[in-house]
NUPA-409832 format. One record per residue: x, y, z of N, C-alpha, C in turn; residue in three letters. Coordinates in Angstrom, 1 decimal, always signed. Layout:
// NUPA-409832
+--------+--------+--------+--------+--------+--------+--------+--------+--------+------+
!    n.u !    n.v !    n.w !   ca.u !   ca.v !   ca.w !    c.u !    c.v !    c.w ! code !
+--------+--------+--------+--------+--------+--------+--------+--------+--------+------+
!      X !      Y !      Z !      X !      Y !      Z !      X !      Y !      Z !  ALA !
...
+--------+--------+--------+--------+--------+--------+--------+--------+--------+------+
***
This chain:
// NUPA-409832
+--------+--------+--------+--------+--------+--------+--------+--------+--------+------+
!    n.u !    n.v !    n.w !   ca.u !   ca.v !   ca.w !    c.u !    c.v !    c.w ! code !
+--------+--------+--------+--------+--------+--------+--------+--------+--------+------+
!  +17.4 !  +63.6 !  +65.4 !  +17.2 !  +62.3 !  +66.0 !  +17.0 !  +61.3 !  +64.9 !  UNK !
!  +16.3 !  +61.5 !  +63.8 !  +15.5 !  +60.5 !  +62.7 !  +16.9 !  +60.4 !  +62.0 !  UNK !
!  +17.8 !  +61.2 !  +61.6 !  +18.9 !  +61.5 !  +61.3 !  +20.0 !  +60.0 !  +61.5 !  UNK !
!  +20.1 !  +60.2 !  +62.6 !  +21.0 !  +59.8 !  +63.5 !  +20.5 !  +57.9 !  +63.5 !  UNK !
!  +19.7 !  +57.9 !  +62.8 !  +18.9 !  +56.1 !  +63.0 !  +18.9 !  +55.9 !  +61.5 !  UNK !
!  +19.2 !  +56.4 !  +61.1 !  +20.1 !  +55.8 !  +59.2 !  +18.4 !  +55.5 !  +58.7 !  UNK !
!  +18.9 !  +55.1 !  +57.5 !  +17.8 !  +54.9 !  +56.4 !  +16.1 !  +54.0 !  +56.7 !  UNK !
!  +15.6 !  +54.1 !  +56.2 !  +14.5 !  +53.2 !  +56.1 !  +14.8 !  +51.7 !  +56.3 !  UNK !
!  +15.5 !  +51.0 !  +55.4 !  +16.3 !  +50.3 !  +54.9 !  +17.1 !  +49.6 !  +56.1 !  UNK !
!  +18.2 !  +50.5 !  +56.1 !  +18.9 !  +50.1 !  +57.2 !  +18.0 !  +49.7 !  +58.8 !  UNK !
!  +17.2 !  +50.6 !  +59.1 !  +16.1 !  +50.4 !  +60.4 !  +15.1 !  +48.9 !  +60.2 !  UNK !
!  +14.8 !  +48.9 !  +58.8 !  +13.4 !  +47.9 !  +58.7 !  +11.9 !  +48.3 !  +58.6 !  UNK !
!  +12.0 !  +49.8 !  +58.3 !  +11.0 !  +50.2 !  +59.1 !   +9.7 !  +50.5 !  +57.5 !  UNK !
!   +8.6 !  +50.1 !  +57.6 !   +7.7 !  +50.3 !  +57.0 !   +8.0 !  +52.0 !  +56.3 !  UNK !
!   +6.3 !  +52.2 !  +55.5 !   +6.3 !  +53.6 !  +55.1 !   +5.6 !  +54.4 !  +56.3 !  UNK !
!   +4.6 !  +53.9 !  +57.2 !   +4.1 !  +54.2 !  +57.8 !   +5.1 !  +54.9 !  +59.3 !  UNK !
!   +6.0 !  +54.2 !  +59.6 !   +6.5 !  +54.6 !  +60.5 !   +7.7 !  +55.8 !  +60.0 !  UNK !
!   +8.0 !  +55.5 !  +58.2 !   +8.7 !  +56.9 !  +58.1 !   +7.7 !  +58.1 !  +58.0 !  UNK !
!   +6.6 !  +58.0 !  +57.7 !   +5.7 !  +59.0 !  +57.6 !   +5.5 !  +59.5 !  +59.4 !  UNK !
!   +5.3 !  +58.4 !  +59.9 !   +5.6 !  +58.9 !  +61.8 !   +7.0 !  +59.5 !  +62.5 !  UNK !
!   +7.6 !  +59.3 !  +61.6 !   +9.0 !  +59.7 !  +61.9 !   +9.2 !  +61.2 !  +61.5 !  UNK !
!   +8.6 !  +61.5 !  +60.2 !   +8.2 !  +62.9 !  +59.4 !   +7.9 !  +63.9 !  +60.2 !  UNK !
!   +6.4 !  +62.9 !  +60.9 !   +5.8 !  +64.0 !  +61.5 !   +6.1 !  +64.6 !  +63.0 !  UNK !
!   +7.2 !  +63.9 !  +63.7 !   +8.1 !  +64.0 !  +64.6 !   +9.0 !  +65.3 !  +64.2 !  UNK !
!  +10.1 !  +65.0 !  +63.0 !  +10.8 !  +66.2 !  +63.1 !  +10.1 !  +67.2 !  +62.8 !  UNK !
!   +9.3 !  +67.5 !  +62.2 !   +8.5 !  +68.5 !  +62.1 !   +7.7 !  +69.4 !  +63.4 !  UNK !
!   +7.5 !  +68.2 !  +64.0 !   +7.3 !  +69.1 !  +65.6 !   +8.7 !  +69.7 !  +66.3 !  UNK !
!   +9.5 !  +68.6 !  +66.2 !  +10.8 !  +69.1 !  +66.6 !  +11.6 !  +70.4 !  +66.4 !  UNK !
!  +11.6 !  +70.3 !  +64.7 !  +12.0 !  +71.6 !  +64.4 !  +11.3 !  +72.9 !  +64.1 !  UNK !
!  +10.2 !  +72.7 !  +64.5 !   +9.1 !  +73.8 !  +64.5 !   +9.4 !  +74.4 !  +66.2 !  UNK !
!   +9.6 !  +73.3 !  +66.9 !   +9.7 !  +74.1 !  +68.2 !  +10.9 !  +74.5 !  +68.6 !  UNK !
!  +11.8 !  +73.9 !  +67.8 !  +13.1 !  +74.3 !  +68.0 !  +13.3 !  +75.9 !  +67.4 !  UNK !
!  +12.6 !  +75.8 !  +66.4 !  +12.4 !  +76.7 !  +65.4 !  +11.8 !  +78.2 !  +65.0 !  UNK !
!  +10.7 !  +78.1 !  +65.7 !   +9.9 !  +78.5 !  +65.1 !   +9.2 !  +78.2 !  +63.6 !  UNK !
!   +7.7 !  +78.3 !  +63.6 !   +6.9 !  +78.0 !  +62.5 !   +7.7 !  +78.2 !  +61.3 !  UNK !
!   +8.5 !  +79.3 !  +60.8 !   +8.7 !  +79.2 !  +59.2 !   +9.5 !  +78.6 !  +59.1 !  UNK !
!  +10.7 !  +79.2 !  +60.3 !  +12.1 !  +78.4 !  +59.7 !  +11.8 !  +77.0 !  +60.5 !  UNK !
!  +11.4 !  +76.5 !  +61.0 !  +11.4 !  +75.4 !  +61.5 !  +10.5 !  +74.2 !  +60.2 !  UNK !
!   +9.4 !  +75.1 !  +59.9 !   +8.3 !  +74.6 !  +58.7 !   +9.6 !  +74.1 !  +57.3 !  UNK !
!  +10.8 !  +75.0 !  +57.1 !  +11.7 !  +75.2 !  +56.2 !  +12.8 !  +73.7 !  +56.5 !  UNK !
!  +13.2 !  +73.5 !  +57.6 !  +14.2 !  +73.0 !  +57.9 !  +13.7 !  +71.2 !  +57.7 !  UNK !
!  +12.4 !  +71.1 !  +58.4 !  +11.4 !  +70.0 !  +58.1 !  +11.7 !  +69.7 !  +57.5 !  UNK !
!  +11.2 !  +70.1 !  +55.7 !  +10.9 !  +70.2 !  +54.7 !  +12.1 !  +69.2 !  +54.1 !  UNK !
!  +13.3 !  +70.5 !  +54.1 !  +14.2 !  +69.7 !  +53.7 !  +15.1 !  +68.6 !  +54.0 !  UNK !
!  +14.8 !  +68.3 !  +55.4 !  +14.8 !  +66.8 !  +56.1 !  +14.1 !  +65.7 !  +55.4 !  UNK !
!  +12.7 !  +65.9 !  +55.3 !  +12.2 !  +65.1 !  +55.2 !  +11.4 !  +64.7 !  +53.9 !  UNK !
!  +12.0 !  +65.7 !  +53.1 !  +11.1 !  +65.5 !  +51.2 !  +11.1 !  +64.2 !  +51.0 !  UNK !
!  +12.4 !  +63.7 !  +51.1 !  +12.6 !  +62.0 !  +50.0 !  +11.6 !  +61.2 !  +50.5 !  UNK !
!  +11.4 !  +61.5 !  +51.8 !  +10.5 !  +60.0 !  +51.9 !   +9.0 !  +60.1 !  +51.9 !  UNK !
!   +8.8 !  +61.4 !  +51.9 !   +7.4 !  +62.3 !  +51.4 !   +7.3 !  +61.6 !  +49.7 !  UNK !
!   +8.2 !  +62.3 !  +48.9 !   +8.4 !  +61.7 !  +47.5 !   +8.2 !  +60.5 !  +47.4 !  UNK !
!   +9.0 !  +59.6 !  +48.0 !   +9.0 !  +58.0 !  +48.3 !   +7.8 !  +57.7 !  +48.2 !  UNK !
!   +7.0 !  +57.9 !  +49.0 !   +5.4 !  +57.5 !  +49.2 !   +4.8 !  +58.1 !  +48.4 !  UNK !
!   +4.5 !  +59.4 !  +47.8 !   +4.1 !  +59.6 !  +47.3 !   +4.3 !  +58.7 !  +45.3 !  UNK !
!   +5.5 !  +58.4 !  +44.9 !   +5.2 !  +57.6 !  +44.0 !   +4.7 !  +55.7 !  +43.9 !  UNK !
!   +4.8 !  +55.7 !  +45.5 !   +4.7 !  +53.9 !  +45.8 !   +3.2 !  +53.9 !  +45.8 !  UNK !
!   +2.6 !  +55.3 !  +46.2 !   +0.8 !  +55.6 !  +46.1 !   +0.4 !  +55.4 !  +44.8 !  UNK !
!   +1.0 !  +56.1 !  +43.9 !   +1.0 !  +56.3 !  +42.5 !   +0.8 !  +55.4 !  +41.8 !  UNK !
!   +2.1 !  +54.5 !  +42.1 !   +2.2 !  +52.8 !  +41.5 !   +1.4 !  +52.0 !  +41.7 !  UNK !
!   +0.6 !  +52.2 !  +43.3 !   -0.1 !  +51.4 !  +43.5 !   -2.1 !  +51.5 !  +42.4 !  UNK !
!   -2.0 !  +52.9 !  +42.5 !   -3.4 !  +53.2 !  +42.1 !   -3.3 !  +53.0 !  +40.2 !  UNK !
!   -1.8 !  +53.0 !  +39.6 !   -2.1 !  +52.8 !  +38.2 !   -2.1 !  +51.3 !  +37.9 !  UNK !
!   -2.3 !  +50.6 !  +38.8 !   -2.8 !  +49.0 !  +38.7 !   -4.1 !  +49.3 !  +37.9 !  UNK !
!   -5.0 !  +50.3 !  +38.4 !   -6.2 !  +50.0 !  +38.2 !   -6.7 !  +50.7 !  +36.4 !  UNK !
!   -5.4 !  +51.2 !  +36.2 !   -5.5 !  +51.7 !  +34.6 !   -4.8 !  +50.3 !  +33.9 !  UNK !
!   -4.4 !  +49.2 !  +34.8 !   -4.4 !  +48.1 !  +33.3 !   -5.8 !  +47.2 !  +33.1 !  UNK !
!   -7.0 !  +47.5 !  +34.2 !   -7.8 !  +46.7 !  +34.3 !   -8.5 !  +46.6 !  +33.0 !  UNK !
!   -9.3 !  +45.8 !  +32.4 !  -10.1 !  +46.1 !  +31.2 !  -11.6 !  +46.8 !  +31.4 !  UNK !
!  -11.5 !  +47.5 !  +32.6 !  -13.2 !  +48.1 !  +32.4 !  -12.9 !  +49.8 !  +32.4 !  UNK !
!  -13.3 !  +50.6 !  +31.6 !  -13.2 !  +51.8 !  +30.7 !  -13.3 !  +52.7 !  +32.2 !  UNK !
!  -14.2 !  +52.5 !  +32.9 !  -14.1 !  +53.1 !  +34.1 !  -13.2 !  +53.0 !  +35.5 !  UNK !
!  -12.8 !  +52.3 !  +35.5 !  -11.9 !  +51.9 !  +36.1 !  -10.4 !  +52.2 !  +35.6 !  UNK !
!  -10.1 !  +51.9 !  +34.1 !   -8.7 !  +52.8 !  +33.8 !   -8.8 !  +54.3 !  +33.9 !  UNK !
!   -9.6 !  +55.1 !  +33.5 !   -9.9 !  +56.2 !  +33.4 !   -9.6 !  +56.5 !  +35.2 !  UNK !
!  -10.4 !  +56.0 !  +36.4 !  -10.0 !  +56.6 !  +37.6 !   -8.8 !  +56.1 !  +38.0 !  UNK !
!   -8.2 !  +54.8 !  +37.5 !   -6.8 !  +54.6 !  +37.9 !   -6.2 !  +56.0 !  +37.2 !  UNK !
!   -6.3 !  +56.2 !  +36.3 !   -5.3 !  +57.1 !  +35.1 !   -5.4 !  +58.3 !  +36.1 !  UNK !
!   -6.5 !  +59.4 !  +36.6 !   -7.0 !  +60.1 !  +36.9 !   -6.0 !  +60.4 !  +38.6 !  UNK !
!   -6.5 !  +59.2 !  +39.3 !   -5.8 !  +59.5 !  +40.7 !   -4.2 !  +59.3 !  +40.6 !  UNK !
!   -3.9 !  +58.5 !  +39.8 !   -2.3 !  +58.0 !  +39.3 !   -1.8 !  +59.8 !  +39.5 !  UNK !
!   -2.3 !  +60.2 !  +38.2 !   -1.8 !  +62.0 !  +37.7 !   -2.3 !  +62.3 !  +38.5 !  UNK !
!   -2.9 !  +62.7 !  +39.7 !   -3.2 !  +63.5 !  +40.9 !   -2.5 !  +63.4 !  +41.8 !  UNK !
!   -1.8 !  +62.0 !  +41.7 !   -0.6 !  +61.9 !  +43.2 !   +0.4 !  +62.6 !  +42.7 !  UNK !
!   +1.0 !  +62.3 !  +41.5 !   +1.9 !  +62.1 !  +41.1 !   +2.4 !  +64.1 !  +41.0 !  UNK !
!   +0.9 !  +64.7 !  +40.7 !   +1.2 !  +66.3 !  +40.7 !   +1.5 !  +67.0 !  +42.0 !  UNK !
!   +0.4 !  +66.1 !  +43.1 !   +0.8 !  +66.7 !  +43.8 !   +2.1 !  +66.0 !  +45.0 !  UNK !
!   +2.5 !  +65.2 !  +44.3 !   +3.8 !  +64.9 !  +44.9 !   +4.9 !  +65.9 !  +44.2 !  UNK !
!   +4.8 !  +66.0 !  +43.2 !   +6.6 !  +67.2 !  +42.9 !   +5.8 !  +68.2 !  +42.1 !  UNK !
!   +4.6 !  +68.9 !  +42.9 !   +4.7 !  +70.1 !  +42.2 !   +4.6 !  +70.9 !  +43.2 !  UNK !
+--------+--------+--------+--------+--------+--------+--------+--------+--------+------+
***
């Protein structure tokens, strides 16, 4: 269905409503599916815009490593490399 309604872009739609849209086929094809292959099929529907978010999070939190206070770059630097791992690892 998410398919069939083209890009982010092309819709208008925020990150939030692709992350609602995510969690849609995921039900979908879990029931269509079953759990693994269904859990499988998800997956590869819906990585890019998992990815997507996950580096716009990233971008957003290494703001706080240009700040000038030592503690504050250090937890920008810190959550930055935490998204960023567990986005493509």
């Amino acid at each position: 269905q998410a398919e069939a309604q083209g890009t982010a872009e092309d819709r208008g739609s925020s990150p939030e409503e692709d992350v609602r849209d995510c969690e849609n086929i995921v039900r979908e094809e879990v029931s269509r599916n079953g759990l693994v292959e269904g859990t499988r099929r998800a997956i590869s529907r819906t990585g890019g815009v998992i990815t997507s978010a996950g580096i716009i999070l990233a971008g957003t939190f290494s703001v706080l490593a240009s700040l000038p206070l030592r503690d504050l770059v250090q937890l920008g630097f810190a959550v930055t490399l935490g998204i960023l791992l567990d986005t493509f690892v």
